[in-house]
ZADO-1210 file (C-alpha; in nm, 4 decimals, padded with zeros to 6 digits):
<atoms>
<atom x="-00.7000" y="01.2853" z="-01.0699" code="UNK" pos="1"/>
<atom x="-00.4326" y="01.1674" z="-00.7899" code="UNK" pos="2"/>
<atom x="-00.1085" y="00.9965" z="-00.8992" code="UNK" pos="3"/>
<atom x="00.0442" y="00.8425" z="-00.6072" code="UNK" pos="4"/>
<atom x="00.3501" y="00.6218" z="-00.6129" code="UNK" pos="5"/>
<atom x="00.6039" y="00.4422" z="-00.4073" code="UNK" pos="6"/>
<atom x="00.4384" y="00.4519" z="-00.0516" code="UNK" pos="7"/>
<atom x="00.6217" y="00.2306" z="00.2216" code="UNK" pos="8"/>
<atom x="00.4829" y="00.4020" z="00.5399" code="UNK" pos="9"/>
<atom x="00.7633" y="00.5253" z="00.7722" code="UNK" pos="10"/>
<atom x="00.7972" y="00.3450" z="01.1432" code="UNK" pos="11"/>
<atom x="00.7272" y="00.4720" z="01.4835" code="UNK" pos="12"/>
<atom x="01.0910" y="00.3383" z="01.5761" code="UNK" pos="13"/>
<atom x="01.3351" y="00.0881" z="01.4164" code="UNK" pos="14"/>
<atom x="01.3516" y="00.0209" z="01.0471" code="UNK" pos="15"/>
<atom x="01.0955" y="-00.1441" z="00.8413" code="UNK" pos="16"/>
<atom x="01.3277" y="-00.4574" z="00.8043" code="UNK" pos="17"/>
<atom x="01.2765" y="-00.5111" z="01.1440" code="UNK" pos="18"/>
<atom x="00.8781" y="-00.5241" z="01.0491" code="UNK" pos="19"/>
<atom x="00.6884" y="-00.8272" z="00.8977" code="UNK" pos="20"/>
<atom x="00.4619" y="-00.7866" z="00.5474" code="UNK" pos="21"/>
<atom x="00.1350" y="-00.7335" z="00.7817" code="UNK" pos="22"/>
<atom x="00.2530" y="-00.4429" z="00.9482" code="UNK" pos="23"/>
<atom x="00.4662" y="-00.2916" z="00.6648" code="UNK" pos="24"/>
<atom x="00.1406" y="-00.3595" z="00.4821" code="UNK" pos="25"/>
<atom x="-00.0407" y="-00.1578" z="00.7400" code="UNK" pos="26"/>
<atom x="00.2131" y="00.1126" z="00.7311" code="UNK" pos="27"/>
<atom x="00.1725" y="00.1440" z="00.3655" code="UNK" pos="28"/>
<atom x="-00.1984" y="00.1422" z="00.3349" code="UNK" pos="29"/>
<atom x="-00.1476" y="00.3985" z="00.6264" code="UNK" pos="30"/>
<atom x="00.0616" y="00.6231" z="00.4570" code="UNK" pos="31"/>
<atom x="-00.1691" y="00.6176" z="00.1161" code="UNK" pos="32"/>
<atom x="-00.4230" y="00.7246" z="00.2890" code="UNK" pos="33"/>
<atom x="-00.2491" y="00.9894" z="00.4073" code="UNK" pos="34"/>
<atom x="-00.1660" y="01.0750" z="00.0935" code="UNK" pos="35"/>
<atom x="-00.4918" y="01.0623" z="-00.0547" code="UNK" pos="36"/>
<atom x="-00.6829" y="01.2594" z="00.2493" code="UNK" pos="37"/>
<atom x="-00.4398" y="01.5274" z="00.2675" code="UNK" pos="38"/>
<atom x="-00.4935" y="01.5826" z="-00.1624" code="UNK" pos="39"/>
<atom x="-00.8858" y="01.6543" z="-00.0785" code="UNK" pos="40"/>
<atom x="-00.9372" y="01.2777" z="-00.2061" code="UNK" pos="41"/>
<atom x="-01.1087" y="01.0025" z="-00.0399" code="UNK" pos="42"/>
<atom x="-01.0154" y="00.6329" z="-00.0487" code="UNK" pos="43"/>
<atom x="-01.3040" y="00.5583" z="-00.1916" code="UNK" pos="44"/>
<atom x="-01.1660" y="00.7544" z="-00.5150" code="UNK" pos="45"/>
<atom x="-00.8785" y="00.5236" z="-00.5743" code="UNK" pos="46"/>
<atom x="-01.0235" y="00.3505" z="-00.8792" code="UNK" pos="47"/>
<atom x="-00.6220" y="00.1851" z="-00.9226" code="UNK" pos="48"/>
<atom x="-00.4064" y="00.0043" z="-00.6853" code="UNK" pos="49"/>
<atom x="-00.0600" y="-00.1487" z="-00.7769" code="UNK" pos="50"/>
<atom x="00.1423" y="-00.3794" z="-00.5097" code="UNK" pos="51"/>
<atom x="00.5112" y="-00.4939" z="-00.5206" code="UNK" pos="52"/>
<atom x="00.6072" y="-00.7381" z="-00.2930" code="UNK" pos="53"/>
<atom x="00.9747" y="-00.8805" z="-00.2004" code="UNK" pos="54"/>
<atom x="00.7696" y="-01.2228" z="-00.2522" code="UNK" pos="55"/>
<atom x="00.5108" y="-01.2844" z="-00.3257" code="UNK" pos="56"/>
<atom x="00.4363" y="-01.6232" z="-00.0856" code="UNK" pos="57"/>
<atom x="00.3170" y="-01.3426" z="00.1360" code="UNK" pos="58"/>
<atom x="00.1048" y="-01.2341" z="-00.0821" code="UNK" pos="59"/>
<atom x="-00.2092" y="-01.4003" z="00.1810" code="UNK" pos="60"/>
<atom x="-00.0935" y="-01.2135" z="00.4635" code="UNK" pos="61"/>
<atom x="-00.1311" y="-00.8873" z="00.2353" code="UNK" pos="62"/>
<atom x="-00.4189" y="-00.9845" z="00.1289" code="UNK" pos="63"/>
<atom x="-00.5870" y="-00.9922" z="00.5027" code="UNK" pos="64"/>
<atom x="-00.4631" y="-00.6621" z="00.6182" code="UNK" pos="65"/>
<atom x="-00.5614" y="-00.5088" z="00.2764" code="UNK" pos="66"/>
<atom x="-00.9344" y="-00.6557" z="00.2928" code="UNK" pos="67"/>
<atom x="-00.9597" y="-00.4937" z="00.6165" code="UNK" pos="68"/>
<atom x="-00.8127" y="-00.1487" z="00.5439" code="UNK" pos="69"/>
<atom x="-00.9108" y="-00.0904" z="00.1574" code="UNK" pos="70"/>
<atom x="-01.2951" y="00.0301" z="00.1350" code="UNK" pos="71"/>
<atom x="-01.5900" y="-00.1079" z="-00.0283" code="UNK" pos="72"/>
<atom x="-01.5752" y="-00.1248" z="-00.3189" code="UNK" pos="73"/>
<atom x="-01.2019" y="-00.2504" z="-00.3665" code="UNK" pos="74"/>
<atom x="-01.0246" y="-00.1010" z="-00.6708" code="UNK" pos="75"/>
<atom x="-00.8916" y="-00.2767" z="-00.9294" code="UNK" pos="76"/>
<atom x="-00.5238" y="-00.4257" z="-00.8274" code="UNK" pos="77"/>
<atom x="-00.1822" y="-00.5488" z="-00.9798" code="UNK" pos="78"/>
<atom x="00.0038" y="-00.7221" z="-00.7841" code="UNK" pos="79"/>
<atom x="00.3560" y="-00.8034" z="-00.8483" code="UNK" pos="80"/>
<atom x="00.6639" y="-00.9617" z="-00.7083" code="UNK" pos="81"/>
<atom x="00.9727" y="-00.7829" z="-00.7324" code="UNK" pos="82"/>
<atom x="01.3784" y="-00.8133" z="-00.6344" code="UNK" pos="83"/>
<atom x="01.4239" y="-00.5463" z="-00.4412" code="UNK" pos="84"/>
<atom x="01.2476" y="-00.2241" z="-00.2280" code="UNK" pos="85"/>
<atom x="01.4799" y="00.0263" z="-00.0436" code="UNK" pos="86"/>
<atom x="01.4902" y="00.0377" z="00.2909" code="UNK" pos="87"/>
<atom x="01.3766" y="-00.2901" z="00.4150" code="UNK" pos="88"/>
<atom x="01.0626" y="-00.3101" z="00.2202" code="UNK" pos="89"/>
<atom x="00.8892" y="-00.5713" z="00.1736" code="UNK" pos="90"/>
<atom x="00.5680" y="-00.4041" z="-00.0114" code="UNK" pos="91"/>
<atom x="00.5434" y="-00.1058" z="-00.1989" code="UNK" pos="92"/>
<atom x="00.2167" y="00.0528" z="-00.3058" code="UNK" pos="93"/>
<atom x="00.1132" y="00.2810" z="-00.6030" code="UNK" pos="94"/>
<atom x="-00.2498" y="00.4108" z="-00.6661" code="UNK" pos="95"/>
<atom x="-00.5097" y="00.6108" z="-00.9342" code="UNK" pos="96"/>
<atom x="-00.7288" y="00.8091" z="-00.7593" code="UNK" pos="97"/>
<atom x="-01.0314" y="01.0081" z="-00.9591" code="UNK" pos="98"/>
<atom x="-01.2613" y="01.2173" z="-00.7785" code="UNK" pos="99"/>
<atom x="-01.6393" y="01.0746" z="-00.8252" code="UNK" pos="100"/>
</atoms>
């Protein structure tokens, strides 16, 4: 099993409040599959997903870029809203992964 908790994904340049939720989305999806490859796991193992968003109104424009990047078939997902993420984030992801 493969805890893996509080991913933001880290920008080329600037900060990630100078980013909108689709590409901090994209950054954070990036950075959990980073994660998850570089444990000997495969995306396909994360059996858990759970999303915090700044707020959740943007919750649609997660969705799209996390239809496209999550494999077939999609976890299981909470998804919250919540006050606050350091840095400038607006999304924060946490996954379960099990090897199958």
């Amino acid at each position: 099993m493969l805890f893996v908790a509080g991913l933001k994904g880290k920008p080329a340049s600037g900060t990630l409040a100078d980013l909108d939720i689709t590409a901090q989305t994209k950054l954070a999806l990036e950075a959990t599959k980073n994660v998850v490859e570089e444990a000997g796991f495969k995306m396909t193992d994360i059996v858990s997903v759970n999303v915090y968003l700044v707020d959740i109104n943007e919750i649609d424009k997660m969705n799209e870029v996390y239809g496209k990047m999550m494999p077939d078939p999609k976890p299981t997902r909470v998804t919250v809203e919540v006050g606050h993420i350091r840095s400038g984030g607006r999304i924060e992801i946490s996954c379960i992964a099990i090897k199958q």
